[in-house]
Every structure is written in C-alpha cells, then in structure tokens.
VEXROLUM-109331 format. One record per residue (C-alpha): x, y, z. Coordinates in pm, 1 decimal, decimal comma, m for minus. Example, Ala and Ser with C-alpha at 12.3 -4.5 7.8 and 13.67 -1.06 7.14 Angstrom:
// residues 2
+----------+----------+----------+
|        u |        v |        w |
+----------+----------+----------+
|   1230,0 |   m450,0 |    780,0 |
|   1367,0 |   m106,0 |    714,0 |
+----------+----------+----------+
// end
This chain:
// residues 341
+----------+----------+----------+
|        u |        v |        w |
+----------+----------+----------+
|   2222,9 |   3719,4 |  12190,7 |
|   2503,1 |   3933,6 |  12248,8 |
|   2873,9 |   3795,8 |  12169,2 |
|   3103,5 |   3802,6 |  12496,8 |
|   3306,8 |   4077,0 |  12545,9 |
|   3472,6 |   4196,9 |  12212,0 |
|   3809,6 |   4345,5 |  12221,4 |
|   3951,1 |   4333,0 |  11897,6 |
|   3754,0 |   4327,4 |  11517,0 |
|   3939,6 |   4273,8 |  11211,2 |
|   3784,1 |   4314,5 |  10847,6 |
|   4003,9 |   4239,5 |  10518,8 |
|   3899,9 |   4485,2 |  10262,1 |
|   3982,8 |   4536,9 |   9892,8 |
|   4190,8 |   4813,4 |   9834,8 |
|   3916,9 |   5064,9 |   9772,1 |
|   3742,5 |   5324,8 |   9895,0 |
|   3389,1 |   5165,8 |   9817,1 |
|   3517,3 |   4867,1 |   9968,7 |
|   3676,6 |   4995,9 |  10305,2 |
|   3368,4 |   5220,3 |  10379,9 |
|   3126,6 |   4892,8 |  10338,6 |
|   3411,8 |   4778,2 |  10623,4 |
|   3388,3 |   5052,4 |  10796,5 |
|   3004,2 |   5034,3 |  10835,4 |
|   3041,9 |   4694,1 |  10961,1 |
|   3348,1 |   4815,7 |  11246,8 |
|   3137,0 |   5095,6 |  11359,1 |
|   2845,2 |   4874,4 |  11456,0 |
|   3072,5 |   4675,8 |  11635,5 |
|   3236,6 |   4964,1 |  11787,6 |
|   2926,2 |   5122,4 |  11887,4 |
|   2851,0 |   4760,2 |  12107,6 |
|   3141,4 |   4736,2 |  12227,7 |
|   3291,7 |   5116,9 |  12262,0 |
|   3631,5 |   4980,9 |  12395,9 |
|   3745,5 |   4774,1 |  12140,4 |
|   4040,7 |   4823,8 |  11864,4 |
|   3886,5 |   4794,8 |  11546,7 |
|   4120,2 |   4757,4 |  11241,9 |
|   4084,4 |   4741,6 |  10868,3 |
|   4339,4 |   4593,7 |  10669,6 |
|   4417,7 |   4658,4 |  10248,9 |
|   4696,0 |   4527,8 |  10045,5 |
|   4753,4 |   4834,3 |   9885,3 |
|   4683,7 |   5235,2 |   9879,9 |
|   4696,3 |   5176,7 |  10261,8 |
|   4789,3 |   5619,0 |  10238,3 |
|   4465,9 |   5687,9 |  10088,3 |
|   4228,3 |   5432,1 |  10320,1 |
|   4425,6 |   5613,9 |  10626,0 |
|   4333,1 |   5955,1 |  10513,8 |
|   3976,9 |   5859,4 |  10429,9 |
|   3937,3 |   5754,3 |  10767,7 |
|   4167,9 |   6004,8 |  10959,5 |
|   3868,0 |   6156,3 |  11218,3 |
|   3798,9 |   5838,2 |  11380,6 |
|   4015,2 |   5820,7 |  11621,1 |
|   3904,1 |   5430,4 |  11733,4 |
|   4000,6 |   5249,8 |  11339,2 |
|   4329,7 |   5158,9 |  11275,3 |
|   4433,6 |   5106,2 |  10865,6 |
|   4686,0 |   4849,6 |  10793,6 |
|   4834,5 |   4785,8 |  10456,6 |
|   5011,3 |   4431,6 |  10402,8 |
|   5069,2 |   4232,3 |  10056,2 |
|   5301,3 |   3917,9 |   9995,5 |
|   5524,1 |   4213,1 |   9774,6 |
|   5651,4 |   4348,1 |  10089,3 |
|   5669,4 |   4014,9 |  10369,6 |
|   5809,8 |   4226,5 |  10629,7 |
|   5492,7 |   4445,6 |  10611,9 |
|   5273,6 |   4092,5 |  10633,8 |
|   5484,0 |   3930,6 |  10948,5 |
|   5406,9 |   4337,7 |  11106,6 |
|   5029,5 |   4324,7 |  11081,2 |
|   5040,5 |   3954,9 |  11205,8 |
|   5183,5 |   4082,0 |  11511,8 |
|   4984,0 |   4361,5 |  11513,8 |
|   4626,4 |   4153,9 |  11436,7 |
|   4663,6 |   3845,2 |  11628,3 |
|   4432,0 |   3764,7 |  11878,9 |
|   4106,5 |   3894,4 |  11700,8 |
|   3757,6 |   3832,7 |  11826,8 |
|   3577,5 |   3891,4 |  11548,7 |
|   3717,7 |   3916,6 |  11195,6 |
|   3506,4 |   3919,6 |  10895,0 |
|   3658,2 |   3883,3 |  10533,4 |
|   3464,0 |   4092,6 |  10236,7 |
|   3193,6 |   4019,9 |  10037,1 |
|   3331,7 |   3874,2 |   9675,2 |
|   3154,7 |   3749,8 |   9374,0 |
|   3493,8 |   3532,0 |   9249,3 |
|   3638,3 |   3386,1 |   9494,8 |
|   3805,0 |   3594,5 |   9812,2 |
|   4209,9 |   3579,8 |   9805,2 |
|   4285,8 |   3175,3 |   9955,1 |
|   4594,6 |   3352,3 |  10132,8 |
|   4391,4 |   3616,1 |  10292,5 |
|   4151,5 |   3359,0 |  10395,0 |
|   4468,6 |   3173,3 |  10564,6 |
|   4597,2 |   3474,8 |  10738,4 |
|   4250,1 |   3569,2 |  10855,4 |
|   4217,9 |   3226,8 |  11029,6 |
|   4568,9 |   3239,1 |  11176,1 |
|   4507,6 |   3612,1 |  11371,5 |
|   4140,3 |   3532,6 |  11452,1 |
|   4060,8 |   3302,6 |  11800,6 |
|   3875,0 |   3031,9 |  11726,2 |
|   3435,4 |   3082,1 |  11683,8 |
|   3554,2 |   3454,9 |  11555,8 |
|   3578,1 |   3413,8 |  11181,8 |
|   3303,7 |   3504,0 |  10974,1 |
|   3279,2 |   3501,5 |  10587,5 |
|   3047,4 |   3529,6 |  10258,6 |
|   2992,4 |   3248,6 |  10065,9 |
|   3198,8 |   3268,2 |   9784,8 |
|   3094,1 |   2950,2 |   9638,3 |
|   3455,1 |   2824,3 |   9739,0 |
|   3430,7 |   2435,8 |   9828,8 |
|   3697,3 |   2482,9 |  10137,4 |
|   3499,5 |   2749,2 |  10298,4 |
|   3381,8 |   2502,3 |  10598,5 |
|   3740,6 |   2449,8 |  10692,5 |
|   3885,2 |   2764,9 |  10700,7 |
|   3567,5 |   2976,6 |  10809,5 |
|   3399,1 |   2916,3 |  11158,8 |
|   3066,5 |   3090,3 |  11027,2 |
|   3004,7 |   3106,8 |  10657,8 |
|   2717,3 |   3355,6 |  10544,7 |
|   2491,4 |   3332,0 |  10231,2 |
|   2604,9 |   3662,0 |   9992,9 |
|   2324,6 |   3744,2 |   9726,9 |
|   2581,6 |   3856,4 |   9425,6 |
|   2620,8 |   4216,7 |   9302,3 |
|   2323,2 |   4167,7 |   9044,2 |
|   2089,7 |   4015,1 |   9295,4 |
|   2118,0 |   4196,8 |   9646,2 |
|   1923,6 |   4460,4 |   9751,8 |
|   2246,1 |   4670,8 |   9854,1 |
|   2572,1 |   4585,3 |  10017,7 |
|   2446,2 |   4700,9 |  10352,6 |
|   2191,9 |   4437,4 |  10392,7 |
|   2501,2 |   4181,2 |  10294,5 |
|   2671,3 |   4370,7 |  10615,2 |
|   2359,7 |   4331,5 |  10806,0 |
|   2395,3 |   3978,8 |  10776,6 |
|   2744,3 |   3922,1 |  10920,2 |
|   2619,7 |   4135,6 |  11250,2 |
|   2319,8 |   4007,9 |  11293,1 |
|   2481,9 |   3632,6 |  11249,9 |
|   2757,0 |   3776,9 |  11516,8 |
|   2483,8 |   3865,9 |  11766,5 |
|   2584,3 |   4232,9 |  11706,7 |
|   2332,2 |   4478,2 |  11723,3 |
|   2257,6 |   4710,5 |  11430,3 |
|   2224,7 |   5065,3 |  11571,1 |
|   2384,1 |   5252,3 |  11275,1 |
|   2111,7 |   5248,2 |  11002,9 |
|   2263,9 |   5472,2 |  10789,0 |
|   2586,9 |   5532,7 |  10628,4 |
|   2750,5 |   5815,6 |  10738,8 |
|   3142,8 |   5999,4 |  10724,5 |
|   3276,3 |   6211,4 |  10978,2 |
|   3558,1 |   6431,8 |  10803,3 |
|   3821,2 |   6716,3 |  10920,0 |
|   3625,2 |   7029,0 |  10828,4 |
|   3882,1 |   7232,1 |  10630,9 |
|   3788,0 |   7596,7 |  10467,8 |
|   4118,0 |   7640,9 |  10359,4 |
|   4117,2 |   7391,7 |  10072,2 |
|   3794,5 |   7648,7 |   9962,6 |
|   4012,5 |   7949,4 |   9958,9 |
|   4280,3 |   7769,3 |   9763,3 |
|   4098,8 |   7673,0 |   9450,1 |
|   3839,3 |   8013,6 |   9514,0 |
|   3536,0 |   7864,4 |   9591,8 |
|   3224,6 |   7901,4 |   9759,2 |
|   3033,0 |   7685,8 |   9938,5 |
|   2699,8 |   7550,8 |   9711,3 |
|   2840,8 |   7694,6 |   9410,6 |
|   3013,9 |   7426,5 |   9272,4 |
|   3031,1 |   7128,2 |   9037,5 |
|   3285,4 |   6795,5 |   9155,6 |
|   3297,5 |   6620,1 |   8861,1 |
|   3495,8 |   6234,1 |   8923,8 |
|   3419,0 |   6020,0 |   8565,8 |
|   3723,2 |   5779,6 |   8684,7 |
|   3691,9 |   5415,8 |   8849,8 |
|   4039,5 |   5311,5 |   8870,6 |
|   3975,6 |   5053,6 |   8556,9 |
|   3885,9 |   5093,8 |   8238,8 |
|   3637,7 |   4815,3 |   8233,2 |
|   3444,1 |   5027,0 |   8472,1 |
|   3483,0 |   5362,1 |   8323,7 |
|   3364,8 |   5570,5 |   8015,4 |
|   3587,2 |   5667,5 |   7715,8 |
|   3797,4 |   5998,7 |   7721,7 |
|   3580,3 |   6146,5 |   7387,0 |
|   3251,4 |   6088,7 |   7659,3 |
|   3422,8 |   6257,0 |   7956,9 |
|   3471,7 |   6588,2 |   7744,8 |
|   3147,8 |   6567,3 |   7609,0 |
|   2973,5 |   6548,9 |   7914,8 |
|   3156,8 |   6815,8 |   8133,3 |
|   3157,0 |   7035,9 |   7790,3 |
|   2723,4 |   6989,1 |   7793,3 |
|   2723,9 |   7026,2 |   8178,9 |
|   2958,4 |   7355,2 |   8167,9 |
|   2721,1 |   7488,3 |   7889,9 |
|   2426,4 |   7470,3 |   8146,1 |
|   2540,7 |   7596,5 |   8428,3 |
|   2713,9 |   7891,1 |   8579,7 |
|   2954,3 |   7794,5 |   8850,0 |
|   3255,7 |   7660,8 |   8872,1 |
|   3336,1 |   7240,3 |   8758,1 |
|   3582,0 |   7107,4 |   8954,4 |
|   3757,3 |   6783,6 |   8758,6 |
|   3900,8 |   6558,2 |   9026,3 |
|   4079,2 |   6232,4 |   8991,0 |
|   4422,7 |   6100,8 |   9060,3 |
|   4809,6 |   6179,3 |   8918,0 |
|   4960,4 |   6079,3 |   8646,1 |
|   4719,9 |   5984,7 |   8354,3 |
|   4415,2 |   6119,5 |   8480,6 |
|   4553,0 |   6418,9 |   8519,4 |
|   4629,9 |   6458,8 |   8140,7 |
|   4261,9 |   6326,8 |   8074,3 |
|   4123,9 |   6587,2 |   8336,5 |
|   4333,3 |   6877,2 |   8156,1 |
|   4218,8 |   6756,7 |   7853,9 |
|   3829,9 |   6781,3 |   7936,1 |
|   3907,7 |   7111,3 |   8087,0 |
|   4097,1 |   7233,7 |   7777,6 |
|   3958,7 |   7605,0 |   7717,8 |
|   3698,8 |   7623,1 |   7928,7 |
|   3689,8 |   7907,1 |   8157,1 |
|   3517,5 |   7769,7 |   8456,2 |
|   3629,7 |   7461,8 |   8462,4 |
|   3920,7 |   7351,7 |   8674,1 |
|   4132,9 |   7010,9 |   8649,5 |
|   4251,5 |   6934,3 |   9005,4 |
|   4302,5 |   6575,7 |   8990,7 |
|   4569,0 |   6467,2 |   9217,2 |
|   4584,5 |   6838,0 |   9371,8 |
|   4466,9 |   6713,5 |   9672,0 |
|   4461,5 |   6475,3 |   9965,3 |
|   4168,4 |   6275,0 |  10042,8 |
|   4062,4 |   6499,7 |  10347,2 |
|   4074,7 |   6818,4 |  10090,1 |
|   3861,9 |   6554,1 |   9865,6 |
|   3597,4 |   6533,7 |  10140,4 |
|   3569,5 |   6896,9 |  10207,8 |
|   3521,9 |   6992,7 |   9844,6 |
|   3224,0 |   6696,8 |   9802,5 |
|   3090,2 |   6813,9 |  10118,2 |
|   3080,1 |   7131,6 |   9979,6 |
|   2944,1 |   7119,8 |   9619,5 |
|   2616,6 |   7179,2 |   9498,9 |
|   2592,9 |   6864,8 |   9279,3 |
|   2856,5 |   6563,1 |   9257,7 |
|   2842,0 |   6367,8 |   8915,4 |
|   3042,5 |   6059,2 |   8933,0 |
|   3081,8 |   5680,1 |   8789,1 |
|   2947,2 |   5418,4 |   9016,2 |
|   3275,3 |   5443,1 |   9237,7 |
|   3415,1 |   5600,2 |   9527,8 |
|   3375,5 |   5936,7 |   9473,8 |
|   3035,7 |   5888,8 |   9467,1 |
|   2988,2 |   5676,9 |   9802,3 |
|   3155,9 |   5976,1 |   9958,8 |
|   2864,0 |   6238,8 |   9805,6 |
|   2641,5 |   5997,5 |   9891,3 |
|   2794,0 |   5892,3 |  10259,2 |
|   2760,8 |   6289,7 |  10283,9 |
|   2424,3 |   6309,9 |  10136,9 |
|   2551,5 |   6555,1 |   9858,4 |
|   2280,6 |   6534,7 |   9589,4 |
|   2463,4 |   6316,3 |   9335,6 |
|   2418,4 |   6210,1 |   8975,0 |
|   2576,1 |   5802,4 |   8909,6 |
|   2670,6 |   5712,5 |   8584,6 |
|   2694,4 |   5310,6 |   8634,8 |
|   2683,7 |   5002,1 |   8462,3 |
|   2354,6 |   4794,3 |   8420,6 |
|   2271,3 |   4559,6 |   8670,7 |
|   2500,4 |   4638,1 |   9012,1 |
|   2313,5 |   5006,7 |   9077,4 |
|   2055,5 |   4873,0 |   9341,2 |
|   2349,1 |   4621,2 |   9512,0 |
|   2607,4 |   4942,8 |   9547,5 |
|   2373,5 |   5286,0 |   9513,9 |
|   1982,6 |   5142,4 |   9532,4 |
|   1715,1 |   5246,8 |   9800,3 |
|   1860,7 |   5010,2 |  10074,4 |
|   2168,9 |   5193,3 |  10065,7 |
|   2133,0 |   5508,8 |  10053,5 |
|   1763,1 |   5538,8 |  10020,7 |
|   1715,0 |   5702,0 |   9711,0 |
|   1906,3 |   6012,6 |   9719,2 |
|   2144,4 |   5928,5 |   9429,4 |
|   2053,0 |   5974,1 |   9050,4 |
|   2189,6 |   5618,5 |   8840,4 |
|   2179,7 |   5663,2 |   8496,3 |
|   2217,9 |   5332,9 |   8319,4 |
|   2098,3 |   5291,8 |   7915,6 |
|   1917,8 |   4914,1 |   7942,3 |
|   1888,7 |   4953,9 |   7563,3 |
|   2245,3 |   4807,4 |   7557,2 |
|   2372,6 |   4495,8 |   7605,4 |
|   2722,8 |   4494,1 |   7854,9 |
|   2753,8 |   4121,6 |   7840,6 |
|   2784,0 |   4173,7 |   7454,9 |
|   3098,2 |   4179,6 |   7263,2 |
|   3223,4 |   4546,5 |   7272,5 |
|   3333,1 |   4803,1 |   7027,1 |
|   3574,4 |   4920,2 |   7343,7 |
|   3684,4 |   4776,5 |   7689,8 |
|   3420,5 |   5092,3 |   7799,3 |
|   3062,6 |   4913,0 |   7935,8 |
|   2799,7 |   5039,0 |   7666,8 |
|   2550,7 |   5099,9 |   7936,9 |
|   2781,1 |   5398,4 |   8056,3 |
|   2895,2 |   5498,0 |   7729,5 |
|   2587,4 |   5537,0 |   7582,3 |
|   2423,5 |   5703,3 |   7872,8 |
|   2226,0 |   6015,5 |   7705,0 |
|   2476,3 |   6340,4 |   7766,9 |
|   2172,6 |   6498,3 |   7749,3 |
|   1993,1 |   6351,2 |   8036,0 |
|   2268,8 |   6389,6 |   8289,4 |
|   2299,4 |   6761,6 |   8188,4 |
|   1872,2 |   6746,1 |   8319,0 |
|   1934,8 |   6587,2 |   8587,5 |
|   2205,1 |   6788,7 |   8735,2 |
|   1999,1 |   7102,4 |   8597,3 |
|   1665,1 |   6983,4 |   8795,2 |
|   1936,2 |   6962,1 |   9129,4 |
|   2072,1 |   7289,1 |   9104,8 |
|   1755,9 |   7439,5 |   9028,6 |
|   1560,2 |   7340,5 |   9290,0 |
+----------+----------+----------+
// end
C-alpha cells in the first residue's frame, strides 16, 4: 500500500561515498514514486565531495552538519524539518544517539524508519524499526535498502544501481588519454584498518605495469596519499600519480572511461561498479557479498580475498591479512583476462 503523498525524504548517511550512494539508491526509489518531492541527504563531514558526487541530479540536495560547527546543525534543522519519510543508515555498532535525536525532531510523526542496531531505546525514538542482517551475513546492502521501502509501502522500480555523471572529455585531454586505454588504480580506503601496506601498493601497480601496455592512472586524495601515489609511481614511465588532481566529477569521467578499475573494497570501486566498469576488488574476508556480491551488483566485480588468513587474528600490522596477502600475481591475471578479452 502506497504511503500518502510524500513531499519531503531525509536519509542520514556516513560521510562516505559507499555510504551516500546506498542513500542515494534508497532517495531515488522514493523519488521515482513520488517525482515531486525534495529529497535530501545529510553527512557530517566531506559534505564538498558528497555534493560533487551527486552534482547531475538536479532533485537531491547534500547537507553537511556536525556538533563542531552548531550553526551549521540549527541550518539543516531549518532546512529538514517537516520530513515525511526519513530513514537513518544501516550500522553494525550502534548509529550516532544524537543523530537518532535530530532525525526524530525534523521527521513528522509515523515517518521515521531505522535498522536495528541492537540499541535497547530504538522503540522510543524510531516509529518503524527494521531487522538489518550485519555486514558478514546479508546478501548485499541493497536488499537491507529493499527492506526500508518495501516496509514504507514504496515501490522498488530501480533494480539496479546506477550514476548519472557530467560527461567531461576535457579531463581526457588533460592527463592525454584515450578512452579504453587505461588503468585507474585507487588502493586507498580512507583508514588504514581497511587498506593494504605502502610496500603492497608498489608491488602490485609495479606487476600490473609490467603486464600491460597503457597508461596506470594512481588516484587518491591530497596530502599523504599523494606522497604514497608518487611513491608507487616512482620511475615508471606509464604510470601517472594524480591523486588529489582532480574533482570528483573529473573522478567519474576517468572511471567511466578506463578499461579496467582495480580498487580496495571502497568507493572508488562502487563508482566502477555503479558504472559497470569491469573492476578488480581487493577486500577483506567476510563483507565482499554484503558490499560487492551478486545481489549488488550481480557479479560483474572481481573480489580477491586470501581465506587462508585469519583477520580476526592478532596482526603483524594494522593492514587486514586477507588484503595483504592477496596473491600480486593473481590480480595481475585477472586484470590481464579483462583487458584481453
């Protein structure tokens, strides 16, 4: 049964770009029901970057707000109250108690929906609280979506995931590229708990540059993974370090234009794989079905993940062994096998 008319959706999303495009899967179902609503999504931080990821739709609004800054919270409660239908994200440790409270205080009463984040005081906050099957048990955080619409009466017309960009062939020109006859290479996830060591980022893009004959673009952000980037890069002739060279719309257009995207289980590779890019995950053992399996993007990604290792084990290195250990060998096959096709 179909909700009553819907003017206003709300989603709180971590400050990510894996995060926000699992939000913005949930506002464009809603959107698509109810074409004339105002759908927002709202970060605490990196609110720049979420804007420019989502910069062609013309119907999402971002909105960055954190307790640092209280004149930018009292803003987006002026901004955000009145919601219909607000739903707060997915979380395997508990979802922010002060998020939770402003969520409550901008939604209308019947309109606020949440996962079950094994909090006790769910039931008082939340009008409609929604099993969540955690990272290492669901079948992919767009069946975890699925839930929240269908329990919302919304119906579920977008099966897919998809990203609508600003083409741009400019940003092609600049670094000298060709469409199809390039390498993006992202081996960053914002933490180093998620991430592989500097010593296995050069020796991968060394044994992927040694195999093929384009160009390897090295992306990432400023600052210190720019020095790591030039450092992998470090006398080799085709490969370029670019990380923080461009904006996240220049980011699109280069995915959407390489032949082959290698990247950690992150954002980088949700784009590639938004895109359908063939891409190649390096990701730790146990979440790859949950962020990158069938359900979500129906096979099209490689994951490598070595099983052999044990991540819950103490570690030699804050590094998960299941991505450092990953055979260099066997991602250099499997992006081989995708470019020769």
């Amino acid at each position: 049964e179909m909700r009553a008319d819907i003017k206003k959706v709300l989603t709180l999303r971590a400050s990510s770009i894996g995060d926000s495009l699992m939000g913005k899967y949930f506002l464009e179902n809603v959107h698509a029901a109810y074409p004339e609503s105002r759908a927002y999504i709202l970060v605490g931080g990196r609110g720049g970057m979420i804007k420019d990821l989502f910069r062609a739709y013309s119907w999402l609004t971002v909105i960055e707000a954190n307790r640092k800054s209280p004149g930018s919270v009292v803003r987006a409660f002026r901004e955000l109250s009145g919601c219909d239908l607000t739903l707060t994200q997915e979380a395997e440790n508990p979802f922010s108690l002060p998020s939770k409270i402003f969520a409550r205080l901008v939604t209308k009463r019947g309109g606020l929906y949440g996962f079950d984040d094994q909090w006790f005081g769910n039931s008082m906050i939340y009008d409609h609280v929604v099993p969540f099957e955690w990272d290492h048990q669901s079948d992919g955080i767009i069946v975890e979506e699925r839930k929240i619409l269908y329990a919302a009466g919304i119906p579920v017309s977008k099966k897919e995931f998809s990203l609508e960009y600003n083409p741009d062939k400019e940003v092609l020109k600049r670094f000298g590229l060709e469409k199809g006859s390039f390498i993006v290479m992202h081996l960053f996830a914002g933490t180093p708990g998620r991430e592989i060591s500097q010593k296995k980022r050069i020796e991968i893009v060394r044994a992927v540059n040694e195999n093929y004959g384009g160009k390897i673009l090295l992306t990432g952000g400023k600052g210190s993974e720019r020095e790591r980037t030039d450092g992998a890069a470090s006398g080799l002739e085709r490969v370029m370090s670019i990380a923080g060279d461009t904006t996240m719309q220049e980011f699109i257009n280069l995915i959407a234009n390489a032949q082959v995207v290698v990247a950690l289980n992150t954002g980088a590779g949700h784009i590639a794989s938004h895109l359908k890019v063939p891409t190649v995950i390096i990701s730790p053992q146990g979440v790859e079905r949950a962020w990158f399996g069938e359900e979500m993007y129906g096979g099209r990604p490689v994951i490598l993940s070595n099983y052999d290792v044990d991540d819950t084990a103490p570690r030699e290195s804050v590094h998960p062994p299941s991505m450092e250990h990953v055979a260099t060998s066997e991602v250099v096959e499997r992006v081989s096998r995708i470019v020769n096709k």
